[in-house]
C-alpha positions in Angstrom: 54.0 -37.7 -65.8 51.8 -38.8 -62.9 54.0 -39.4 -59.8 53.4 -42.7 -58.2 53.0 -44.5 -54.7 56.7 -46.0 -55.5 58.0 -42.3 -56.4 56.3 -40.9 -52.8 58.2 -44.3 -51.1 61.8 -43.6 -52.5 61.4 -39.6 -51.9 60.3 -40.1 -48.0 62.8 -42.7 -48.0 60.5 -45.3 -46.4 58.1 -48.4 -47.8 55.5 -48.5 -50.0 52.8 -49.9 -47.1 54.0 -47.0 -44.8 52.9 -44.7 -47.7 49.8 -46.6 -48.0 48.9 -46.2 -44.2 50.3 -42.6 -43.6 46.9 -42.0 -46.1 44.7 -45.3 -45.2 45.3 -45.5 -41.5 47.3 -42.5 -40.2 46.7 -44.0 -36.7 49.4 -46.7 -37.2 52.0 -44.5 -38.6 54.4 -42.0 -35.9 53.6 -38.2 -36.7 57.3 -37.8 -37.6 57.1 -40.6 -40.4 53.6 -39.0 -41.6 54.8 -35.5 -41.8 57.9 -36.9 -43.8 55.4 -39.0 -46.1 53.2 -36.2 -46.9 55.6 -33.1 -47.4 57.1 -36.0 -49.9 53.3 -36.3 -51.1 52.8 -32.5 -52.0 56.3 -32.1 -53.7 55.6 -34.8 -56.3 51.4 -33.9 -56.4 50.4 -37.3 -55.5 47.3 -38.4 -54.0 45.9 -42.0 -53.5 43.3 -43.5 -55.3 40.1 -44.1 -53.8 40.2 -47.9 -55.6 43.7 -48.6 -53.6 42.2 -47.7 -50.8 38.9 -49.3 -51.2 40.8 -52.4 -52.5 43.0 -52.2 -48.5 39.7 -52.0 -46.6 37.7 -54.4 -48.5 34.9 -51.7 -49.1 33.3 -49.5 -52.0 33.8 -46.5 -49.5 30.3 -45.0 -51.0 26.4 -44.8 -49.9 23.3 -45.3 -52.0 20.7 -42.9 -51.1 17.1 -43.6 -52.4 15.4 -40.4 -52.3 11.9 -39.2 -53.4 11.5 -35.8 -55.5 13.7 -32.7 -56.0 16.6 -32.5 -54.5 16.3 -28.7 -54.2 13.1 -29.3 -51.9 14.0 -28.0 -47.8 14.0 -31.4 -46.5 15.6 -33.3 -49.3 18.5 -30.5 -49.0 18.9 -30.3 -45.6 19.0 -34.2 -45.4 21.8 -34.2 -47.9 23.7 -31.8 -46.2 23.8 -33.6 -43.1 24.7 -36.9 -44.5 27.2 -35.7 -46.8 28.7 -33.8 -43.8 29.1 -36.9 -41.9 30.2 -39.2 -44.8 32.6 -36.9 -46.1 35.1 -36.6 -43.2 34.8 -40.5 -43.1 36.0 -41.1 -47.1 32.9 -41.8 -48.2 30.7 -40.8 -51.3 26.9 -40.5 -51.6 25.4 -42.2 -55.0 22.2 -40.5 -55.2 19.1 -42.3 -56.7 16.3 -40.0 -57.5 12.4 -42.0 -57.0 10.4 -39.4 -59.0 8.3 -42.0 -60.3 7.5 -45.3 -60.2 9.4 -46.1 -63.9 12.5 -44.5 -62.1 11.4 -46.6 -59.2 10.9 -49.8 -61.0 14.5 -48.9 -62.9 17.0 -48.9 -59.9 15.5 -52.2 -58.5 16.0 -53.9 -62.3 19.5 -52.6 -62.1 19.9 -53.7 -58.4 22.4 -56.6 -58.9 24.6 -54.7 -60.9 25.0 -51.8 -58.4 26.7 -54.2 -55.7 29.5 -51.7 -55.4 27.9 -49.8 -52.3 28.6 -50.4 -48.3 24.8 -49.1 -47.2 21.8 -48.1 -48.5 19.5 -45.0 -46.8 16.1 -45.0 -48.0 14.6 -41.3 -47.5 10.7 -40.6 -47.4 8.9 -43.3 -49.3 7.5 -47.0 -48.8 9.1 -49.5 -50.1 7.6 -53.4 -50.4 8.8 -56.8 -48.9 9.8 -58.1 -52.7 11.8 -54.3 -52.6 13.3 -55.5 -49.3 14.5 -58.9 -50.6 16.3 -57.1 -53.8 18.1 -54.8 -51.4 18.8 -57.5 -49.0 20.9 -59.8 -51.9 23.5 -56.8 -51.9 24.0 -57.9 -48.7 24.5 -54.2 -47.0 22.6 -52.5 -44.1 19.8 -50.7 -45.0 18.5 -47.8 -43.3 15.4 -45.9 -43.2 14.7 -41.7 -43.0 11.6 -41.2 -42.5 10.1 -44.4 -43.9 7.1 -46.6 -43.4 7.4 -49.3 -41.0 11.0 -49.7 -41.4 11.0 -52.5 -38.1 8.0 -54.5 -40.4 10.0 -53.9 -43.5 13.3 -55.5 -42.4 15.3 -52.3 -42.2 18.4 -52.4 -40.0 17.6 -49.6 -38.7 16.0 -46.1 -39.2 15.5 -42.5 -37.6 12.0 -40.0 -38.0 10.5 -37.5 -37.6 7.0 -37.9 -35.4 4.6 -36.5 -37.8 1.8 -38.0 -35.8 3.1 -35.9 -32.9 3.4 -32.8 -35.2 0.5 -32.9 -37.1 -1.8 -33.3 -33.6 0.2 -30.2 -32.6 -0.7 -28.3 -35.5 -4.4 -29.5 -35.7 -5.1 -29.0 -32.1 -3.1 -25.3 -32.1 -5.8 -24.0 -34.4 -8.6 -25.8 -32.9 -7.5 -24.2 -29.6 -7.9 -21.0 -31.5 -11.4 -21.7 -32.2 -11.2 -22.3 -35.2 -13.8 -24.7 -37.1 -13.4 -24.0 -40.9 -10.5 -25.0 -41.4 -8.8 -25.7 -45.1 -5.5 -28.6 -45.6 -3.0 -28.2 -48.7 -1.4 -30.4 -49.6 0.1 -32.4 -52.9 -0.5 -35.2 -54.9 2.4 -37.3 -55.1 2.0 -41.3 -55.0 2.0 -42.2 -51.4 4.9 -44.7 -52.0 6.9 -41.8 -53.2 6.6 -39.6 -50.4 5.7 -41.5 -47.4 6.0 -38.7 -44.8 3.8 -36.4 -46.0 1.3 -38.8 -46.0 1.5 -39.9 -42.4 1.1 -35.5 -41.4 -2.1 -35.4 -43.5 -3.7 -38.9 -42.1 -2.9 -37.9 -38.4 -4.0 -34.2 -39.2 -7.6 -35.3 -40.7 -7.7 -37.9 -37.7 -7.1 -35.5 -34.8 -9.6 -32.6 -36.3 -12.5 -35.4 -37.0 -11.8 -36.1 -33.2 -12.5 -32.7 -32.4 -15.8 -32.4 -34.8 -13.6 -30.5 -37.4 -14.0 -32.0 -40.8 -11.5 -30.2 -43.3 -11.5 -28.9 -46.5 -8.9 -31.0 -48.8 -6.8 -28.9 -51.7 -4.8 -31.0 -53.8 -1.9 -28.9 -55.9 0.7 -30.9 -58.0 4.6 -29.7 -57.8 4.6 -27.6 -60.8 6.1 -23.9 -61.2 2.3 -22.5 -60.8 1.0 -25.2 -58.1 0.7 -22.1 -55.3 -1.5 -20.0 -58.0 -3.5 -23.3 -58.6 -4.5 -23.5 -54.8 -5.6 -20.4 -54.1 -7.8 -20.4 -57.6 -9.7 -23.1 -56.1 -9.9 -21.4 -52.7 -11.7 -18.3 -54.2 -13.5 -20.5 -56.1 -15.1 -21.9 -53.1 -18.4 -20.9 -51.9 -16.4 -19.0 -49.0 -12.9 -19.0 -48.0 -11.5 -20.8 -44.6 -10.4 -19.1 -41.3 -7.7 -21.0 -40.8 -5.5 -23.2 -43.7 -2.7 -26.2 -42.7 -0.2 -26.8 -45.1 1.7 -29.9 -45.7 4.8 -28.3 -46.1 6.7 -24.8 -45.5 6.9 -25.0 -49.2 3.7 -24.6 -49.8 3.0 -22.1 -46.7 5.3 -19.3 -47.6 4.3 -18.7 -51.5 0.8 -19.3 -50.7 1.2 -16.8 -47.8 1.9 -14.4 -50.1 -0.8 -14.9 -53.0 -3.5 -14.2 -50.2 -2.0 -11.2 -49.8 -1.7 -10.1 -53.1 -5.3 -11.1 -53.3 -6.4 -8.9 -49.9 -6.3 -11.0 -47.3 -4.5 -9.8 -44.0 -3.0 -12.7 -41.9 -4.0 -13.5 -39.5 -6.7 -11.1 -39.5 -8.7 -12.8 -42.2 -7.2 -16.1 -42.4 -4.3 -18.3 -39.7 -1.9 -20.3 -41.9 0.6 -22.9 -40.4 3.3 -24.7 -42.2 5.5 -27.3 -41.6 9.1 -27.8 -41.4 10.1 -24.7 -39.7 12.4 -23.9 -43.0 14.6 -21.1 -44.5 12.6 -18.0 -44.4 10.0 -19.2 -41.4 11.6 -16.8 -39.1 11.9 -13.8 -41.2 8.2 -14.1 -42.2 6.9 -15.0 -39.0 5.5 -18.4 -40.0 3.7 -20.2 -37.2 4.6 -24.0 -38.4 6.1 -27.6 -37.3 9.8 -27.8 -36.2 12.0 -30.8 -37.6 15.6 -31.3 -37.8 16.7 -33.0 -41.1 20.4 -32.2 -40.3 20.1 -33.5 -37.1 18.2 -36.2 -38.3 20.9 -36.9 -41.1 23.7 -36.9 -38.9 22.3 -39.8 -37.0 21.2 -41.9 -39.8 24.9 -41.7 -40.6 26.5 -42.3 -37.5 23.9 -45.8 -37.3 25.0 -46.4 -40.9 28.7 -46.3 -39.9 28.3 -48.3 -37.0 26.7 -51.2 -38.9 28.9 -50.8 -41.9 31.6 -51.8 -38.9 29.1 -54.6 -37.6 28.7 -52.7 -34.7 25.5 -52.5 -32.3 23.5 -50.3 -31.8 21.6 -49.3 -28.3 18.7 -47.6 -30.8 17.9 -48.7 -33.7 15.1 -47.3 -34.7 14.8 -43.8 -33.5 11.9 -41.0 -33.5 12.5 -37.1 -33.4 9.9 -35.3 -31.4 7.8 -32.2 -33.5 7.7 -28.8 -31.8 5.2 -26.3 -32.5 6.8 -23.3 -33.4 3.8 -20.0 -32.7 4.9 -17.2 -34.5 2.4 -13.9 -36.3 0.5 -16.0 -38.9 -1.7 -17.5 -36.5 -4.7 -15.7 -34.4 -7.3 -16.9 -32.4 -10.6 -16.3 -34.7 -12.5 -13.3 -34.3 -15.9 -13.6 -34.2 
């Protein structure tokens, strides 16, 4: 039989509240007392429920995260990570809400009023509209933005980013330093709403090469399992292949990386790649690319989270990571 809060009480030979706050709010209770409540705890197996102690604090003690694609993408993993690292040691849970597509999209805002039962919502790496903004605004919770469009226009309580503007510029103008002129950009095709970020790095990219009298050449891939083998068919069925290739993502970088070679290209030699990201495996394969710090990142979108779940201000709401170009052996100044 499951032992109870009452069981715990008469064991430790104290009141039921104490029980409640030795677990609730240890803070309140003496060391002595808590030690006493909890060796009574582990005798009898008793733990209590997150709904008694939702029900004491007057919250749901979980997150809604609105994400956009896989979850076993770099970024979408390492942002995870960080926020459930954070969340965790404070009692909280993460509901995750995958935005795939724009059915799953238009789904979880249909089922909006009936998913009142969250304390914030984080909105990761797509746009969302000012109708969007009003649905999550009637649950009445702060809403905050990772790498999101506008989130100051769009109402959002508050939000953190990387600078992709900054990053991408570094990237283009690290390669055009390098002289080179023909230069390819890979990237994928996902809606723009879905995965604002990526967007914003290819826009800044074109922008600073046309600057510079550098007009790339676009690939478009999709996120299948044979997307990499896709790209490089269409670079060798070009009517010459570039010296230098940008890539949206590490994820595209590091695979592709290795079909050129499979197909006899040397890099650098024959052609510079750079990714983005600066992800697992970067450093082992000497990937020049684009630092960002998702965990980092995370960990601050859920300290801001926490602080206005408490209605507590902030000195920076809105808050922008700087890029750092990260030169490592897949890039080479072109060789005449």
């Amino acid at each position: 039989m499951k032992s109870s809060i009452q069981d715990v009480a008469q064991l430790a030979h104290v009141s039921i509240s104490t029980v409640s706050r030795s677990f609730t709010r240890p803070d309140l209770v003496s060391k002595a007392t808590r030690d006493k409540v909890m060796k009574a705890a582990d005798e009898l197996n008793f733990s209590i429920s997150r709904s008694a102690a939702a029900l004491k604090t007057g919250r749901a003690l979980r997150i809604a995260v609105l994400i956009s694609g896989r979850l076993n993408l770099w970024f979408s993993s390492s942002i995870m990570e960080g926020l459930n690292e954070s969340f965790h040691d404070e009692g909280y849970d993460i509901s995750i809400y995958q935005m795939s597509s724009a059915e799953e999209r238009r789904a979880f805002f249909d089922m909006l009023p009936v998913r009142r039962n969250v304390d914030a919502v984080i909105v990761i790496s797509f746009d969302i509209d000012s109708n969007e903004i009003r649905q999550l605004r009637s649950v009445d919770v702060p809403i905050i933005g990772i790498n999101s469009s506008l989130p100051e226009d769009r109402g959002f309580n508050a939000a953190v980013r990387i600078d992709d503007k900054q990053g991408s510029e570094l990237a283009a103008r690290h390669l055009i330093t390098l002289g080179h002129r023909d230069i390819a950009y890979i990237r994928t095709d996902r809606e723009v709403t879905l995965h604002f970020s990526v967007q914003g790095r290819f826009d800044s990219f074109m922008t600073c090469c046309k600057s510079n009298g550098v007009e790339p050449r676009v690939f478009v891939t999709d996120e299948g399992k044979n997307n990499i083998s896709k790209v490089v068919t269409q670079l060798l069925s070009s009517d010459h292949m570039p010296t230098a290739i940008a890539c949206q993502e590490d994820g595209i970088a590091i695979p592709l990386l290795f079909q050129l070679e499979r197909n006899g290209f040397t890099i650098p030699n024959d052609i510079s790649i750079i990714g983005y990201d600066d992800s697992t495996y970067a450093r082992d394969l000497g990937l020049t690319t684009i630092r960002q710090t998702p965990v980092e990142m995370a960990h601050e979108a859920a300290r801001m989270t926490l602080a206005l779940i408490d209605k507590q201000p902030l000195d920076e709401p809105f808050k922008t990571f700087p890029a750092q170009l990260i030169v490592r052996s897949t890039t080479a100044r072109l060789r005449h």
